[in-house]
C-alpha positions in Angstrom: 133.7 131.8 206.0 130.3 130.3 205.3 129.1 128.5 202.6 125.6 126.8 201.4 124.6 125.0 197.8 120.9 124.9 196.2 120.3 122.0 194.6 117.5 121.3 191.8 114.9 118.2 192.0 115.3 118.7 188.2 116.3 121.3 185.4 114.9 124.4 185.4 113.7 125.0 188.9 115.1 128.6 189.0 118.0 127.6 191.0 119.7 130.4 189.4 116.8 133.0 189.9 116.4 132.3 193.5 120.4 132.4 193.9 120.5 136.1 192.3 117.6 137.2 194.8 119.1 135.5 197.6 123.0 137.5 196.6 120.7 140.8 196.2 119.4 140.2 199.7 122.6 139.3 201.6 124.3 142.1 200.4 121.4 144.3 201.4 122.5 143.1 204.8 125.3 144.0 204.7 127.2 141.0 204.0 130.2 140.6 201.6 128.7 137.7 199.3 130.0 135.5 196.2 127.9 133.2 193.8 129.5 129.8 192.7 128.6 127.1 190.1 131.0 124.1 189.8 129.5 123.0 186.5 127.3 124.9 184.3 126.4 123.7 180.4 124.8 127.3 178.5 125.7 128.9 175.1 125.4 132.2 177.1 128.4 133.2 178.8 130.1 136.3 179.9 133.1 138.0 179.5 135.4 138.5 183.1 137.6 141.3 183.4 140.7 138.8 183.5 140.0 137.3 180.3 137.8 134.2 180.7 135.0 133.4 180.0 132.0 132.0 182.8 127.8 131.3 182.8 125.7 134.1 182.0 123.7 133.2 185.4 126.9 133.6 187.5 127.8 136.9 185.9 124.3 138.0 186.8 124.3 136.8 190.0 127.5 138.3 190.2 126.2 142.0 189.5 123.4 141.4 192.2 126.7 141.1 194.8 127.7 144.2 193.5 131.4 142.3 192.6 132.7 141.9 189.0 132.6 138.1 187.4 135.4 136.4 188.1 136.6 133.0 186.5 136.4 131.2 189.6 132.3 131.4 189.7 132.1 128.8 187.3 134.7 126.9 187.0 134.0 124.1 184.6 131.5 125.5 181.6 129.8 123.1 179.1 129.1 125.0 175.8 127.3 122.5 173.5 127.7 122.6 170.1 126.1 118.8 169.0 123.3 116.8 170.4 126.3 114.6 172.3 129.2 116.9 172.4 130.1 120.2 173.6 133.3 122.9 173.9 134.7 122.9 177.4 136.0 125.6 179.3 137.6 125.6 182.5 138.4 128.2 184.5 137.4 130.9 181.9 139.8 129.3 178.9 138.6 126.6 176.7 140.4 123.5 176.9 138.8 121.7 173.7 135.8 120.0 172.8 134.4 116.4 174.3 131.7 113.9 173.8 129.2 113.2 177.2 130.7 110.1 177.5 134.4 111.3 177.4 133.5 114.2 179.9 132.0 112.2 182.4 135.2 109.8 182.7 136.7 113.7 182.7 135.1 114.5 185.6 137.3 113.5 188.1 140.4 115.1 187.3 138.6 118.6 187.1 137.3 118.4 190.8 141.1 119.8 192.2 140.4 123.0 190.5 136.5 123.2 190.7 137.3 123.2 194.5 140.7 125.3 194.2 138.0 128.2 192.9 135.6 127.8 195.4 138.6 128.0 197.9 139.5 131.1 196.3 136.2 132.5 196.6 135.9 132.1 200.4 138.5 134.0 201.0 136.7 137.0 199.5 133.6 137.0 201.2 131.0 136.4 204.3 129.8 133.8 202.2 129.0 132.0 199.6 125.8 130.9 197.5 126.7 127.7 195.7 124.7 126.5 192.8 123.8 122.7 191.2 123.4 122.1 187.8 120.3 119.7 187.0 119.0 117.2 189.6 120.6 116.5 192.9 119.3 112.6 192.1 121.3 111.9 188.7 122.5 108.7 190.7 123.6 107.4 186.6 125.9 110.7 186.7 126.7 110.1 190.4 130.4 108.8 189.8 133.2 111.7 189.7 129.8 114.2 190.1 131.3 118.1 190.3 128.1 120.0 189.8 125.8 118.6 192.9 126.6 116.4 195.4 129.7 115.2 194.4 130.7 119.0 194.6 129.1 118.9 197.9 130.5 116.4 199.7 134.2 117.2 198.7 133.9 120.9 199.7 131.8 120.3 203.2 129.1 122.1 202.1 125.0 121.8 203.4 122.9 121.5 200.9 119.0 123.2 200.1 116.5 121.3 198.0 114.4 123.3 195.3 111.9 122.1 193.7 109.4 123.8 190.9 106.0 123.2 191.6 104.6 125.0 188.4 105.3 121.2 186.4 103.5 118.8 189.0 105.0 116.4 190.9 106.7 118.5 193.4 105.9 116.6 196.8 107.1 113.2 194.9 110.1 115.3 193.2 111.4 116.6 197.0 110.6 112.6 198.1 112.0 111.2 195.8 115.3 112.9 195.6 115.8 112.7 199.2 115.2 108.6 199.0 117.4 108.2 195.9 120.5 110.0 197.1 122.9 108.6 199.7 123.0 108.4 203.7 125.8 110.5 203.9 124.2 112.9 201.1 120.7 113.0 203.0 122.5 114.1 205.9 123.7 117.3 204.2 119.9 118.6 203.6 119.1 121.2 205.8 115.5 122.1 204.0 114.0 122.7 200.4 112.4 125.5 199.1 109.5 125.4 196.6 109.3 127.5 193.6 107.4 129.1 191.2 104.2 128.8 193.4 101.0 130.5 191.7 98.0 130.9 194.0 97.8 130.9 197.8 100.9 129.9 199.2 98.7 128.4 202.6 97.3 125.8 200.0 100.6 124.2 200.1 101.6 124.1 203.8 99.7 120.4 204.7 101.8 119.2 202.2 105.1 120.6 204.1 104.0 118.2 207.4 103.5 115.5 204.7 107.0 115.9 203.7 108.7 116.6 207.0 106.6 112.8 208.0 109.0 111.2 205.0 112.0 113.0 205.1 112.3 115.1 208.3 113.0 118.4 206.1 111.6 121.8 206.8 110.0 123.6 204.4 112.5 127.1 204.0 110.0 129.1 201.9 107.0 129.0 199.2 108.3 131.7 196.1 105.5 132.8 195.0 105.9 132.7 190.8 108.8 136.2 189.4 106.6 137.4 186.7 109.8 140.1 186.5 112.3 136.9 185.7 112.1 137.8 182.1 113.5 141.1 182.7 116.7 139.5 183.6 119.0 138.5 180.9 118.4 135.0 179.5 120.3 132.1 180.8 120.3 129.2 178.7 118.1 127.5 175.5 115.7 126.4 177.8 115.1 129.9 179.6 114.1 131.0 175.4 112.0 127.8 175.3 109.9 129.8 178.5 109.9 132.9 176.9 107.0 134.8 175.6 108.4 136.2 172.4 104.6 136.4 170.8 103.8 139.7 169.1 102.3 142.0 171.4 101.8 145.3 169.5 105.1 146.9 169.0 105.8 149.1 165.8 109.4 147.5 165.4 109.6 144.0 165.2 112.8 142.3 165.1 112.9 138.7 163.8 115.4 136.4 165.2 116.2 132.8 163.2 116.1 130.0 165.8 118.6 128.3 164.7 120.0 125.1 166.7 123.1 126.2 167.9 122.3 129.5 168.7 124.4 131.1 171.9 124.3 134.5 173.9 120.8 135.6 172.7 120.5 137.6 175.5 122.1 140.3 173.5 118.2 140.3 172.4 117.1 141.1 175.8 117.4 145.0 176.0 115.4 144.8 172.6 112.8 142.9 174.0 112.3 145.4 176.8 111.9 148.3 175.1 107.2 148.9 174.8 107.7 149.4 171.2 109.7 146.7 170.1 108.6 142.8 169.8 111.5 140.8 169.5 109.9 137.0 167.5 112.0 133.9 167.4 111.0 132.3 164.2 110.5 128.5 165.0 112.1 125.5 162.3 109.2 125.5 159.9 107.9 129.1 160.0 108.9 131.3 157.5 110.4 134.8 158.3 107.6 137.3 158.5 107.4 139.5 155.5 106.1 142.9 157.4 109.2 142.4 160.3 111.6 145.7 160.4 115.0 144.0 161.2 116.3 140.6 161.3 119.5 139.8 163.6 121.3 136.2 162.9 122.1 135.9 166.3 125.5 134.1 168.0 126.0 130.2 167.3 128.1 127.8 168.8 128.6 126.2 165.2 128.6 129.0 162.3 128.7 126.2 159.3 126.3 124.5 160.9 123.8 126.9 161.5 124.4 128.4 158.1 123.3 124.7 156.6 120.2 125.6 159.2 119.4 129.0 157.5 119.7 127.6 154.3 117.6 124.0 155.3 114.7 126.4 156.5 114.3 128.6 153.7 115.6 131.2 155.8 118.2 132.4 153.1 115.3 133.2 151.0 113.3 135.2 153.2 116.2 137.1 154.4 117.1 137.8 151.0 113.2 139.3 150.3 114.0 141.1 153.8 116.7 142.7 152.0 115.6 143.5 148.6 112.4 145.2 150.5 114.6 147.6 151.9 114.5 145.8 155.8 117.4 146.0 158.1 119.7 142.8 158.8 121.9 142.7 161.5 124.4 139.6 162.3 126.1 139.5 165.4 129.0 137.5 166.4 128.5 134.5 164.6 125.9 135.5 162.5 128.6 138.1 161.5 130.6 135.7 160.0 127.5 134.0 158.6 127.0 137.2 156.5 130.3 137.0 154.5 131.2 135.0 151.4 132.6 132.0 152.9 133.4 130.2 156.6 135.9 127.8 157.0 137.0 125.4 159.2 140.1 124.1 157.9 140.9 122.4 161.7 137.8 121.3 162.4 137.1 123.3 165.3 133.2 124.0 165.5 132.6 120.5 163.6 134.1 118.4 160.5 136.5 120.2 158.7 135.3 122.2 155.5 134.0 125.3 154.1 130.7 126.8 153.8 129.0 129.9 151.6 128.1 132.1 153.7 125.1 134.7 152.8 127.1 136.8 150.6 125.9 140.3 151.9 129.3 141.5 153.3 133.0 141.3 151.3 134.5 138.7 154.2 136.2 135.2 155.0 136.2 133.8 157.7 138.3 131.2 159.0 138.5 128.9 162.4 141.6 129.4 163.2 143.7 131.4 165.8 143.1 131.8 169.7 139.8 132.6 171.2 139.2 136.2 171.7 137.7 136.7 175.1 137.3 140.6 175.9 135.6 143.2 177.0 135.4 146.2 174.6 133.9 149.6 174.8 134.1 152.4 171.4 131.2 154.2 169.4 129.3 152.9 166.6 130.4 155.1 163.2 126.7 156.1 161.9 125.3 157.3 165.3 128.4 158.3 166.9 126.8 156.6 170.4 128.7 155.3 172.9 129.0 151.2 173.0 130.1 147.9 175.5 129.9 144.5 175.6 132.6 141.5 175.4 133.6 139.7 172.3 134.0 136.0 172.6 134.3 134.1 169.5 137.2 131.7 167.7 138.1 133.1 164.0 139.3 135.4 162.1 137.6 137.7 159.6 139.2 139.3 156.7 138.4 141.0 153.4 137.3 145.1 151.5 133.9 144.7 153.6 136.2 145.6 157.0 137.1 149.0 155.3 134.0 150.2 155.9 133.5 149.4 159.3 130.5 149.3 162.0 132.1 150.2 164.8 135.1 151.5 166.6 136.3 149.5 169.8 139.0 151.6 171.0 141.0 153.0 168.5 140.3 150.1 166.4 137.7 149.9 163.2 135.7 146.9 163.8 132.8 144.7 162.1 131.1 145.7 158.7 128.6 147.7 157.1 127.1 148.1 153.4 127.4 150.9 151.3 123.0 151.4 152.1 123.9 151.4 156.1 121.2 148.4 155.9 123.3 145.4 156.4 125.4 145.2 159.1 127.7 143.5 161.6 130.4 142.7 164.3 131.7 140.9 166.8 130.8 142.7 170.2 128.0 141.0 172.2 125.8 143.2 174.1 126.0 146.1 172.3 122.4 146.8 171.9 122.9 147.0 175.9 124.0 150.7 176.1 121.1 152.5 176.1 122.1 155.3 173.5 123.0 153.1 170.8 120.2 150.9 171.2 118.0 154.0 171.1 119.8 155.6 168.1 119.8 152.0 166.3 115.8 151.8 166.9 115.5 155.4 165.8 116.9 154.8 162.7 115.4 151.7 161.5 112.0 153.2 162.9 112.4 156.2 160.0 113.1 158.7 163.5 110.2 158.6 164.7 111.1 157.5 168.1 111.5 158.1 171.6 113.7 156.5 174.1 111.8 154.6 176.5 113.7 151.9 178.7 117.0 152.7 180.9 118.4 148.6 180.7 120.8 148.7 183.4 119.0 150.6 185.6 115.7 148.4 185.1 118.0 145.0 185.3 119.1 146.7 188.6 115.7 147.5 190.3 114.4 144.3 189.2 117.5 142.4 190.9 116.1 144.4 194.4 112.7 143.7 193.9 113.8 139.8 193.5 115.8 140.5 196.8 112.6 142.0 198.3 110.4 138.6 197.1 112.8 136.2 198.7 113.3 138.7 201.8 108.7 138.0 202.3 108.8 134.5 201.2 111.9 132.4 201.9 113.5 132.0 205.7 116.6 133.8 205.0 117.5 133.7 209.0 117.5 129.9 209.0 119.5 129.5 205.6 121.9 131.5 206.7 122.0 129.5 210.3 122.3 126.3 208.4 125.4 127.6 205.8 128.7 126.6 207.6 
């Protein structure tokens, strides 16, 4: 079994991207091939078959091996839910919540298992495609490091640079790291790859002798910039930051709150493919739109919190205009909850303990309290009758006369909320506007049915995974990365 790790000069460097394309490409190959991340900090995560919960990058990267997510991708997941403290979850169950000072003295005791998983994973495959998190040259996070080199050295495994040329700096960035890091560390380099390259990719190759003068490493590729990245689902807050989300035409426009916690808003994604839809995050500070057709509160990693957001903005009073105009409002997960009469958190599980009004649009209370639910669910939505998936993933329970007139079936199970007008809505499954009939009949609807279905999502997320496969197969030396992985 072979194994090799990309590691970032920084954040943001489309480690993950290139990873996916590289797992596409391999497997074209015909090679049996498994994507890892020791440590991975995202509000968006996925659902695994076995009940945890890992990265929404590793699931991804998981589809383009053609093998479902498994727990072991990513072992140790940060979910932040304050500026300096976030829930952690290790090996797909959550295992409470930590400041960054009490997880880094953590660290060390987690190592075991992060390399127990990858282990696990190398029995399974040809090979596999190891991830960082952040910068390889964190030397303040060196001690009891999991995510780059610390990872590394523990597991045996050679290491790629990538660096992202499209912010500056990215000869001094590939320098730099490589004279920061350790002897032992610098010896596990076997190249670097540059990134997000916009132009003519000869431009760049004096700098590569440059480089190879200062630190002896090849040069294993110039990626020319994905403009088809933002057809795959969304990673983390600062993939949305990246995002175009400007209005570009479309007849239905969905508004989106940004609020500060907000997690798995890649359930927006199929939306924001579809010609006729724009899908607008409304900034802190901007009002909601008055001429937007629906407005979806979106998933949070702190529900009270976000709700003292909504109501900080002014965004209770638009929403409320939205709904006396006759607009659509859709909450989702934990916007869900934020659409009920109150949310409490008599354990203090999302923040200090307390209660909170919610937006009063559904009859339900919810409280923090009972295990996390972590599953995948499939049913039928009760207006449309169309066929739905996703995953919930969420800690509370909701109760109250607004469940007996439900959204949703999952199973044989009534599920989620809707008002008497069918105009307010919600539930817990994430990625439901990913099956393509619902999402279609939903638009439909709040369109006044004059509609037609335009985007297959699966099968565009799909050809878009290949034609990433097909850039890193023209621009990146796959023969010698796969001659360096031992």
């Amino acid at each position: 079994m072979t194994a090799i790790m990309f590691q970032g000069t920084g954040s943001d460097v489309g480690k993950s991207m290139l990873v996916a394309g590289l797992c596409r490409a391999l497997v074209r190959r015909g090679m049996s091939v498994r994507p890892f991340k020791p440590q991975n900090m995202s509000n968006n995560a996925a659902v695994t078959a076995d009940g945890g919960e890992i990265g929404r990058a590793q699931a991804l990267q998981a589809l383009a091996c053609g093998v479902p997510p498994s727990v072991e991708m990513n072992p140790v997941l940060l979910k932040p839910q304050t500026d300096i403290g976030a829930q952690v979850v290790v090996r797909g169950q959550m295992r409470g919540s930590a400041s960054a000072r009490d997880f880094f003295a953590r660290k060390a005791a987690l190592l075991p298992e992060v390399v127990q998983s990858f282990r696990a994973l190398e029995s399974q495959c040809d090979i596999v495609l190891v991830e960082g998190a952040g910068s390889a040259a964190e030397i303040n996070l060196r001690a009891n490091d999991i995510a780059n080199m610390g990872f590394a050295e523990a597991a045996d495994v050679p290491v790629v640079l990538i660096g992202d040329i499209d912010r500056g700096g990215v000869i001094a960035s590939i320098v730099g790291t490589h004279a920061l890091i350790s002897d032992s560390e610098r010896n596990r380099l076997v190249g670097y790859l540059i990134n997000k390259f916009r132009g003519d990719p000869s431009l760049f190759m004096p700098a590569t002798t440059g480089i190879a003068e200062k630190t002896g490493l090849a040069c294993l590729g110039v990626v020319p910039w994905f403009a088809d990245a933002a057809k795959l689902p969304a990673e983390d807050a600062m993939t949305l930051e990246n995002r175009d989300f400007s209005r570009k035409g479309g007849r239905i426009v969905v508004a989106v709150p940004r609020i500060s916690r907000i997690a798995n808003f890649d359930d927006l994604d199929p939306l924001a493919a579809e010609p006729d839809v724009d899908v607008i995050f409304v900034q802190p500070g901007e009002p909601i739109p008055a001429d937007v057709t629906v407005v979806i509160l979106p998933g949070s990693k702190a529900t009270r919190a976000d709700l003292d957001v909504i109501r900080a903005e002014g965004w209770d009073i638009d929403i409320a205009a939205h709904v006396r105009r006759g607009g659509f409002l859709v909450g989702l997960c934990a916007g869900f909850q934020s659409l009920g009469k109150t949310v409490s958190d008599p354990d203090g599980i999302e923040g200090p303990p307390g209660d909170t009004p919610g937006l009063g649009y559904l009859d339900l209370v919810t409280s923090m309290r009972g295990k996390k639910v972590l599953e995948q669910v499939a049913g039928h939505d009760h207006w449309s009758d169309s066929d739905i998936a996703g995953y919930e993933m969420h800690v509370g329970e909701t109760t109250g006369p607004g469940l007996e007139t439900p959204w949703v079936t999952l199973g044989n199970k009534p599920a989620g909320a809707i008002d008497a007008n069918g105009r307010v809505m919600g539930c817990y499954v994430h990625g439901i506007f990913a099956s393509d009939g619902f999402r279609n009949a939903f638009l439909r609807h709040v369109a006044g049915g004059d509609r037609v279905a335009a985007t297959a999502y699966d099968k565009m997320v799909e050809e878009t995974l290949n034609a990433l496969a097909d850039h890193m197969e023209a621009n990146v030396n796959v023969d010698a990365i796969l001659k360096a992985a031992r």
